[in-house]
PASE-842486 format. One line per field, with one value per residue: residue in three letters; z, y, x of N, C-alpha, C, O in turn. Coordinates in pm, whole numbers, plus 50000, padded with zeros to 5 digits. Example, Ala and Ser with C-alpha at 12.3 -4.5 7.8 and 13.67 -1.06 7.14 Angstrom:
r: [ALA|SER] $
nw: [50780|50708] $
nv: [49431|49775] $
nu: [51319|51285] $
caw: [50780|50714] $
cav: [49550|49894] $
cau: [51230|51367] $
cw: [50780|50787] $
cv: [49670|50003] $
cu: [51320|51290] $
ow: [50846|50804] $
ov: [49668|50114] $
ou: [51424|51341] $
//
This chain:
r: [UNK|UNK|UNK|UNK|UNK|UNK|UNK|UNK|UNK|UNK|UNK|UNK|UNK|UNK|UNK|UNK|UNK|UNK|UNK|UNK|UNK|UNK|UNK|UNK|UNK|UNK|UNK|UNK|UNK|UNK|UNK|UNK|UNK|UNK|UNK|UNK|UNK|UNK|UNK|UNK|UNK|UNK|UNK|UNK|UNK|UNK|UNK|UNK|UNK|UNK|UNK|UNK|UNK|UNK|UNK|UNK|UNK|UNK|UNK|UNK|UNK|UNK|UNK|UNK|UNK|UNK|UNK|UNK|UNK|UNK|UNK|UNK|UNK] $
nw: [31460|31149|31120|30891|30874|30757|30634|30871|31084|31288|31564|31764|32044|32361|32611|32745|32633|32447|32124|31934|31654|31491|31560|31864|32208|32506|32635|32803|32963|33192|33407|33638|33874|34080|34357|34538|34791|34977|35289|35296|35014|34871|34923|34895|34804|34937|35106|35234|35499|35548|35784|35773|35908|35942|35684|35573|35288|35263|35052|35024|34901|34944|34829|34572|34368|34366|34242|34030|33639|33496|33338|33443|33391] $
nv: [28852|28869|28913|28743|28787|28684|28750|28877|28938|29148|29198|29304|29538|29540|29800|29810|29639|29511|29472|29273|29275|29062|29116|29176|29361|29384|29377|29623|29714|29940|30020|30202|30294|30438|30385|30435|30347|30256|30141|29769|29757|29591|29318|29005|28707|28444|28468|28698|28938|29265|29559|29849|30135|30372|30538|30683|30793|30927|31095|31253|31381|31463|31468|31402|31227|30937|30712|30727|30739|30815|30715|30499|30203] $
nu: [97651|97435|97119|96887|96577|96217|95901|95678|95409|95288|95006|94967|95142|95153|95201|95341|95540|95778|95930|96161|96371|96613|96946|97062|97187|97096|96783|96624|96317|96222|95976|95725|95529|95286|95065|94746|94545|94250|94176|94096|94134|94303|94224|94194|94022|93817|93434|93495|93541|93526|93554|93537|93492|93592|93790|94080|94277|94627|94737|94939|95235|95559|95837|95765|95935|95954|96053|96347|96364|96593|96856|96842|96977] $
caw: [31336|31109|31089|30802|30872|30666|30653|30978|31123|31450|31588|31893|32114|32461|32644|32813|32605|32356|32027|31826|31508|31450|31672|31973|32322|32584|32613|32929|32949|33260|33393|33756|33927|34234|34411|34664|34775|35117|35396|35222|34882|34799|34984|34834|34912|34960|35187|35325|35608|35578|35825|35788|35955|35925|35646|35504|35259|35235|34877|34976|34860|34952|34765|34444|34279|34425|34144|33916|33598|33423|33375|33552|33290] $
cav: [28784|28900|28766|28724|28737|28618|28825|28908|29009|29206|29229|29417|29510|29603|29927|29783|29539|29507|29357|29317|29182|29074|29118|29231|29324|29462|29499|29628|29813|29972|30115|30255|30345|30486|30301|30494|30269|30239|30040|29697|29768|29484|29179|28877|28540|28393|28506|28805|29024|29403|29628|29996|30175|30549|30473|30763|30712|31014|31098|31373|31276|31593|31432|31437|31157|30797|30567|30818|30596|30824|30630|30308|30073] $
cau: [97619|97350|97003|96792|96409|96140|95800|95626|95293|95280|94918|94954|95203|95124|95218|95480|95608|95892|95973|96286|96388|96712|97074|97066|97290|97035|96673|96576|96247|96166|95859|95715|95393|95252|94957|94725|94419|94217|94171|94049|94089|94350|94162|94132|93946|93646|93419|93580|93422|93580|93506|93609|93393|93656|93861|94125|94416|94646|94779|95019|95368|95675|95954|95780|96015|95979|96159|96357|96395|96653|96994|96859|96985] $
cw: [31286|31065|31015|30888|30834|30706|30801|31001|31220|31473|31675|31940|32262|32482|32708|32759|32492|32287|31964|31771|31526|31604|31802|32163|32457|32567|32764|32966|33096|33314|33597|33808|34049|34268|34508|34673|34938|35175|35356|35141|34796|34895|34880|34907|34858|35109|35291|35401|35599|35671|35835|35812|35884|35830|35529|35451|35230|35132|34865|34959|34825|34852|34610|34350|34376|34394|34055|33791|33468|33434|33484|33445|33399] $
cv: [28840|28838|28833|28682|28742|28766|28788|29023|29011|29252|29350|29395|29566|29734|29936|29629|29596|29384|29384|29200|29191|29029|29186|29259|29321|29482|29505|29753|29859|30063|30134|30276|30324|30448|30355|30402|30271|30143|29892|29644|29652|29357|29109|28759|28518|28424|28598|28919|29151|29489|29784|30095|30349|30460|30635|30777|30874|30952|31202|31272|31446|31572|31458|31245|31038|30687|30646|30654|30681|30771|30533|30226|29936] $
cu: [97486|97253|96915|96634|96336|96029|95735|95489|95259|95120|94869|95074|95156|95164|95337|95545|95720|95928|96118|96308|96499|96869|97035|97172|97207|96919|96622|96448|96235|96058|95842|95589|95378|95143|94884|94575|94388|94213|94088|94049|94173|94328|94146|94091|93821|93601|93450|93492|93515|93540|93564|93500|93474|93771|93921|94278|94467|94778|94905|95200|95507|95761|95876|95837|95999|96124|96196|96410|96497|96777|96977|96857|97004] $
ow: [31378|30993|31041|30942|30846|30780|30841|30959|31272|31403|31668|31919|32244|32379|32724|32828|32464|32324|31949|31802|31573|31697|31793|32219|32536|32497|32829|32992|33148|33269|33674|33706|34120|34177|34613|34574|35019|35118|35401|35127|34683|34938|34779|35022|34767|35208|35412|35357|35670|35626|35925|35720|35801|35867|35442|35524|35185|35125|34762|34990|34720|34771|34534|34286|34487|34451|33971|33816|33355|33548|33575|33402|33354] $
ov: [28864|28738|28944|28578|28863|28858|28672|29138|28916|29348|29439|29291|29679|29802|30030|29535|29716|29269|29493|29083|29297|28948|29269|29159|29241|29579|29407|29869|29748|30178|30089|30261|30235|30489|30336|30390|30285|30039|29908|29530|29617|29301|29148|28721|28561|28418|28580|28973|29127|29518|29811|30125|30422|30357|30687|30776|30953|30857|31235|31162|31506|31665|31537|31173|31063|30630|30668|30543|30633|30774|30496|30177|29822] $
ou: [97408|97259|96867|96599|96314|96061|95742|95471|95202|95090|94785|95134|95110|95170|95414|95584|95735|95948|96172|96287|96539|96874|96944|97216|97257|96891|96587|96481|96245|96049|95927|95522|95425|95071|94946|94502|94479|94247|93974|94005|94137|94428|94088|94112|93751|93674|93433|93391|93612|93430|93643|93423|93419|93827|93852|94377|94383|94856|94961|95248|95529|95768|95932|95761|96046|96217|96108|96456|96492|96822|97051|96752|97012] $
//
């Protein structure tokens, strides 16, 4: 069915967001990212004691492709 919509004023949209006007069947955005961080680095709390005295994150990655995101509807 077809929809009539009035005037509209879009401020922002994010980077990963999505708008649509109107009909629709499907919106499925998908997105991906790779995370490399050290020994610590996602603590949370209060009061937290870390100790990393030798602390080494390796970045190498053979495959290349983790999450391919062509034809993942």
């Amino acid at each position: 069915m077809p929809a009539f919509v009035g005037a509209i004023n879009v401020v922002s949209i994010g980077s990963s967001g999505v708008m649509n006007i109107g009909d629709v069947y499907l919106i499925a955005p998908n997105s991906s990212a790779k995370t490399f961080a050290g020994a610590g680095s996602f603590n949370t709390g209060d009061n937290m004691r870390v100790y990393n005295h030798y602390s080494n994150t390796n970045t190498f990655d053979a495959d290349y492709i983790d999450q391919p995101q062509t034809a993942n509807n």
